[in-house]
ZADRENVEX-643823 format. One record per residue (C-alpha): x, y, z. Coordinates in steps of 0.5 Angstrom, whole numbers, padded with zeros to 4 digits, always signed. Example, Ala and Ser with C-alpha at 12.3 -4.5 7.8 and 13.67 -1.06 7.14 Angstrom:
REM residues 2
+0025-0009+0016 +0027-0002+0014 
This chain:
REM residues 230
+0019+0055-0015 +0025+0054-0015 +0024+0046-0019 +0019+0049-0024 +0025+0056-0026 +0030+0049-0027 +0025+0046-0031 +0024+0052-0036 +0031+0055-0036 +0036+0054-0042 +0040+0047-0038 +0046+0050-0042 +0046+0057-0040 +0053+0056-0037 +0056+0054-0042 +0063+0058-0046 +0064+0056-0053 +0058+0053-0057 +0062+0049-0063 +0057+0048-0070 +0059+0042-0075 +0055+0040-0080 +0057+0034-0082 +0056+0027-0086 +0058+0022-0082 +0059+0020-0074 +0066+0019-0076 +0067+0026-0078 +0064+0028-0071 +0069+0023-0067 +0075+0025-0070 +0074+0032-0069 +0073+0030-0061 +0079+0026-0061 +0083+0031-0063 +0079+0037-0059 +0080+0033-0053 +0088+0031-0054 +0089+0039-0055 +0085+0041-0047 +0082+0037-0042 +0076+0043-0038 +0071+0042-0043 +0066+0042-0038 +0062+0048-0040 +0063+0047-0047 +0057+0045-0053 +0058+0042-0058 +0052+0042-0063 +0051+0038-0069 +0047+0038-0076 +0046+0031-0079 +0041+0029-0086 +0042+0022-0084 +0038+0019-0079 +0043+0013-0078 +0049+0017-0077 +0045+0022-0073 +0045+0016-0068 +0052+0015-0068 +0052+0022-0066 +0049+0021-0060 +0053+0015-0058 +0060+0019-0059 +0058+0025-0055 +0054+0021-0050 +0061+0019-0048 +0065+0025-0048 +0065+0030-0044 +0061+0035-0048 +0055+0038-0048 +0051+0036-0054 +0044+0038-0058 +0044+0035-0066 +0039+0038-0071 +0037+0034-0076 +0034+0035-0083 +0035+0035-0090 +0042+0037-0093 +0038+0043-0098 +0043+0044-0103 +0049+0041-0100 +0055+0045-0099 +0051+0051-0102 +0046+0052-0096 +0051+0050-0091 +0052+0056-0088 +0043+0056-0086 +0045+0049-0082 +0051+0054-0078 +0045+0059-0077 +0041+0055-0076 +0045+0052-0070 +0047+0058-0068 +0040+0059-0066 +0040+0053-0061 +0047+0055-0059 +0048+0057-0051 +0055+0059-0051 +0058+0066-0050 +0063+0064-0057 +0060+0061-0063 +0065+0057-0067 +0062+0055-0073 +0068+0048-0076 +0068+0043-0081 +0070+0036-0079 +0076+0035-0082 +0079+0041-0078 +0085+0039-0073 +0088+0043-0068 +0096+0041-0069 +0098+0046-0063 +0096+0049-0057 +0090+0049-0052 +0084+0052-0055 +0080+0052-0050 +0085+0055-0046 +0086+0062-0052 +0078+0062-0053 +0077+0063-0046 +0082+0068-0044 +0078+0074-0049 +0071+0072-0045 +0075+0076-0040 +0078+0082-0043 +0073+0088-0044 +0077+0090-0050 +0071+0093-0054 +0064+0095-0051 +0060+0092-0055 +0064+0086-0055 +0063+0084-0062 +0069+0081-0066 +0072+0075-0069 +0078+0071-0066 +0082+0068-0073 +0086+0062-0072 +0092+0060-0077 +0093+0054-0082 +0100+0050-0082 +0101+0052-0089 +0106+0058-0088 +0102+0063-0091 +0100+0066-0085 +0094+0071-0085 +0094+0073-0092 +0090+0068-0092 +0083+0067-0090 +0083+0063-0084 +0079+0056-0083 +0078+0058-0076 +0074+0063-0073 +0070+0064-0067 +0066+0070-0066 +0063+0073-0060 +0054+0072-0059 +0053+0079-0059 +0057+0078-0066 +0052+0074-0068 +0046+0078-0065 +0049+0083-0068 +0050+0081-0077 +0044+0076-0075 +0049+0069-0074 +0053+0067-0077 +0054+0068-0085 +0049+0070-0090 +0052+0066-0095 +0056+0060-0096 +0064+0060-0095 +0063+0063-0088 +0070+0063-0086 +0071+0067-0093 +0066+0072-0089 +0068+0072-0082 +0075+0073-0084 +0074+0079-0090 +0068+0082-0085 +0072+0083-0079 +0078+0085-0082 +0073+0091-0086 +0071+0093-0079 +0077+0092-0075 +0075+0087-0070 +0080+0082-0072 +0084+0078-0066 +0090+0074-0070 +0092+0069-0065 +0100+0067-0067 +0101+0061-0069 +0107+0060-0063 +0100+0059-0059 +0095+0055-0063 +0096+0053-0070 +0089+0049-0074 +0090+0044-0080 +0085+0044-0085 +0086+0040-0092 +0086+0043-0098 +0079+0045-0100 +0074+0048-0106 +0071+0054-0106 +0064+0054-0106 +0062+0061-0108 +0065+0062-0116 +0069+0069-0117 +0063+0071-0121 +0059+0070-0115 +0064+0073-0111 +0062+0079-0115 +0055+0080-0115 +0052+0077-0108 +0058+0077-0104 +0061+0083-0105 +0055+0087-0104 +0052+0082-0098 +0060+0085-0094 +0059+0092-0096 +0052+0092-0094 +0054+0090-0087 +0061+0094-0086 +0056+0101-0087 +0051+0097-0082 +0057+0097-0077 +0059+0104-0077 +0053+0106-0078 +0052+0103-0071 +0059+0106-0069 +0058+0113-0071 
């Protein structure tokens, strides 16, 4: 009995943080490892999952993780409409996902202070809320501190359970940031403790788009919040 509950059970149950990437190439995958792994060594209950829309690259994936000390799972399928429908790989991902903290990340992301391993893990084991829904905000190296949104944002499984995953559209830093916020569970770490780099990026979503979809997609999810609360 005990070899068949092996075999059916999640081989990943045990695993902490749940790191999502969509990317384009294995060496977008193998920066990013490199520079995670030069920030924390203990990594063994950590999953990174991976969605590709290229076969060839997608293998290139494999042979990377099979040699580091991650967890792995690697989706592939089309890439849609590209940086429009990013934010359906990162459910999508999510779906598969093991972990107690999701961090949805693109590969260029650098952590250029701090152990991350070591500050994520830390609010697994605060009680802070009872629900335990709320986002972690990691700063960016660009002086301008959190009047920004934030690159990094890693939430909680029942936050993802709760809002039905990650984002519902693109620019899901721009949502996990503005969300949080809204409903005040926002925890900004300092950056004396873990400080993110990303390059200088492109909106996806329009002003106008801004207004008409995300705007009422935020507040549609904020009343569903304290609806919950009250």
């Amino acid at each position: 009995m005990d070899d068949i509950n092996a075999k059916i059970s999640d081989p990943y149950k045990d695993a902490k943080i749940s790191i999502l990437l969509s990317c384009k190439y294995g060496d977008e995958l193998l920066g990013l490892c490199d520079n995670l792994l030069s920030s924390s060594k203990d990594v063994s209950d950590v999953e990174f999952l991976v969605k590709i829309d290229n076969y060839e690259e997608a293998k290139k994936c494999q042979e990377i993780l099979e040699h580091k000390p991650f967890q792995y799972k690697i989706l592939i399928y089309p890439s849609f409409y590209g940086r429009m429908s990013n934010h359906i790989a990162f459910n999508n991902l999510y779906n598969i996902s093991s972990g107690k903290l999701i961090w949805f990340v693109a590969g260029d992301c650098r952590i250029v202070k701090g152990d991350w391993y070591k500050t994520f893990s830390k609010f697994l084991d605060e009680n802070v809320y009872k629900d335990r829904i709320f986002n972690i905000a990691v700063p960016m190296d660009n002086g301008k501190g959190y009047k920004q949104i934030c690159g990094i944002n890693v939430v909680t499984r029942e936050w993802c359970d709760f809002f039905n995953g990650i984002s519902p559209l693109p620019n899901a830093d721009r949502w996990l940031s503005k969300l949080s916020r809204e409903i005040g569970r926002c925890f900004n770490i300092e950056e004396s403790e873990l400080l993110s780099h990303y390059p200088k990026g492109r909106r996806t979503l329009s002003k106008q788009q801004r207004k008409d979809l995300f705007k009422p997609s935020l507040k549609k999810a904020v009343r569903k919040f304290r609806e919950k609360c009250e």
